[in-house]
C-alpha positions in Angstrom: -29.3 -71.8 -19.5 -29.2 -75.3 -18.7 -26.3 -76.9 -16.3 -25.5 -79.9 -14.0 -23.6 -80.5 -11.0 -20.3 -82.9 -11.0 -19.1 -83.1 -7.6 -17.4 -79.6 -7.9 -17.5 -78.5 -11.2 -20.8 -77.1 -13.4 -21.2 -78.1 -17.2 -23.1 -75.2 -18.2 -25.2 -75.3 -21.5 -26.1 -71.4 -23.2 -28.7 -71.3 -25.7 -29.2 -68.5 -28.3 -30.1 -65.2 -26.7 -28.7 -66.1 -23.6 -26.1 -63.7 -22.0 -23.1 -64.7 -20.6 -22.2 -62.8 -17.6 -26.0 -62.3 -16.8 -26.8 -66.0 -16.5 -23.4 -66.7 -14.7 -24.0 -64.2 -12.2 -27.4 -65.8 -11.5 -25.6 -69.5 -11.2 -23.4 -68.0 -8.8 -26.6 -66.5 -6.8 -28.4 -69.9 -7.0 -25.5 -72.4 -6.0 -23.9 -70.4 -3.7 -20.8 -69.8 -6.1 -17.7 -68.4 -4.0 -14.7 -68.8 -6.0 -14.4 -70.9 -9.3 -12.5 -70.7 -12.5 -14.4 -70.6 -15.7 -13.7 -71.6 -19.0 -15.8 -71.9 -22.3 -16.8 -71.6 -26.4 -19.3 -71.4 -28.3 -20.5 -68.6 -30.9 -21.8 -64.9 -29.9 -23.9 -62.6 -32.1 -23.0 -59.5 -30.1 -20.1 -59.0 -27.9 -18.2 -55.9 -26.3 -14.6 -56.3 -25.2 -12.5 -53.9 -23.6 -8.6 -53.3 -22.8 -7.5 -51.6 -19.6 -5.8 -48.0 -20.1 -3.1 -48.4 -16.9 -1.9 -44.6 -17.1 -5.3 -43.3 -17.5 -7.2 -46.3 -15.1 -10.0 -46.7 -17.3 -11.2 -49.2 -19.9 -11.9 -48.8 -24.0 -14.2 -51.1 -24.8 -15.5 -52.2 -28.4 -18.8 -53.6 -29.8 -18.9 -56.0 -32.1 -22.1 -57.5 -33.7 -22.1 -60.1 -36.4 -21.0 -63.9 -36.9 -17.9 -64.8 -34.2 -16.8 -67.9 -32.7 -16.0 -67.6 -28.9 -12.2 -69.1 -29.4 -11.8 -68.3 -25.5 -13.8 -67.4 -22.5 -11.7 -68.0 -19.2 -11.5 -66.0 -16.2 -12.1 -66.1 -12.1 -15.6 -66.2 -9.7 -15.1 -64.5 -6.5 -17.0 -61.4 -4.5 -16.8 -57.9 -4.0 -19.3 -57.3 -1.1 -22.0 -59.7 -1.0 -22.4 -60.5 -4.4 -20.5 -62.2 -7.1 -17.7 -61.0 -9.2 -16.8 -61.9 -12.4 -13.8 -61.2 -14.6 -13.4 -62.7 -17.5 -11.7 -62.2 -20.6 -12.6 -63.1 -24.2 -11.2 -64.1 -27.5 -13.7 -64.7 -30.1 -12.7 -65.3 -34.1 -14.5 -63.6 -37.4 -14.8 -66.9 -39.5 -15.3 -64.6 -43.0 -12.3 -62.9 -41.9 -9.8 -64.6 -39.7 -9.4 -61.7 -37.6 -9.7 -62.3 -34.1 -10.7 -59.6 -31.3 -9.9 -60.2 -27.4 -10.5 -58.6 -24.0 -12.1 -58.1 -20.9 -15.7 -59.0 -21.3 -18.2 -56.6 -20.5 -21.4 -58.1 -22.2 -21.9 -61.1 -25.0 -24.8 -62.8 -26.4 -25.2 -66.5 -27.4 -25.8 -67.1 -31.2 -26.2 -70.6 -31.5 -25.0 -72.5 -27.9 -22.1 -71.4 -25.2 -20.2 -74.2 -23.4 -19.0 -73.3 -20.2 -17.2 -75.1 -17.5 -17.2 -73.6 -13.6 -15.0 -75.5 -11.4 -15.1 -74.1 -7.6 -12.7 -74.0 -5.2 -13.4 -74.1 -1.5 -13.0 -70.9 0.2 -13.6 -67.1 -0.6 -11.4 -64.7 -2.4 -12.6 -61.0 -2.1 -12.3 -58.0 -4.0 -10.9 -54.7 -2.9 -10.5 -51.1 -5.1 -6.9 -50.3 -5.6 -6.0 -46.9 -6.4 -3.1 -47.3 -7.5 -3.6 -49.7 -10.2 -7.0 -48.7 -11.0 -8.7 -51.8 -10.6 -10.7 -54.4 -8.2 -7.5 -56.4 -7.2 -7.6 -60.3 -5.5 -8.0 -59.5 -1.5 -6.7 -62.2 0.7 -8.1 -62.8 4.3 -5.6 -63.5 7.0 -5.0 -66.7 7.8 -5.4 -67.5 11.0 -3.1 -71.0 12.6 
């Protein structure tokens, strides 16, 4: 992983054999990363996506190995704890096929370069367990005037 600085945003640079969540998670623990939005492409040799089961509050996720095109990576930076949290979701495209998979992503592996974008936004957005909906949900601190 390679990446500058612009003023608030990182222009991040993912060479083969790099993963995606792994070295984001270590950008976020060298800069300091808070809250961002990310967004990227590139092409993935290995990926696993998963889809969220809301009656049964648990994810299916899939493997997929082979030639793909990352037609989407976006999702949200923020924290859960001390450390960063990531959620991010995936679309990437078989080119032999012209089938494309999509989903939260759990783990994916550069093939040939990733391009990803972090733009950060002042502040801190926590994480919190919700029961009810099964997942780590957005947790707001109070504002205080």
């Amino acid at each position: 992983m390679e990446y500058r600085k612009f003023e608030n945003t990182f222009v991040i640079r993912l060479d083969p054999g790099d993963e995606i969540l792994t070295s984001l998670i270590r950008l976020c623990e060298t800069e300091k990363i808070m809250l961002a939005c990310v967004s990227g492409l590139g092409a993935v040799n290995a990926a696993q996506l998963g889809v969220f089961d809301t009656e049964k509050k648990q994810y299916y996720s899939r493997e997929y190995k082979g030639l793909y095109e990352i037609a989407s990576l976006t999702g949200t930076i923020s924290v859960k704890g001390e450390n960063p949290y990531l959620h991010l979701h995936m679309v990437i495209g078989n080119p032999h096929t012209n089938e494309c998979y999509g989903g939260h992503l759990g783990r994916a592996v550069i093939s040939a370069t990733g391009e990803l974008v972090v733009t950060t936004i002042p502040g801190i957005v926590g994480r919190r367990e919700d029961e009810t909906v099964g997942l780590n949900l957005f947790e707001f601190e109070e504002e205080t005037h």
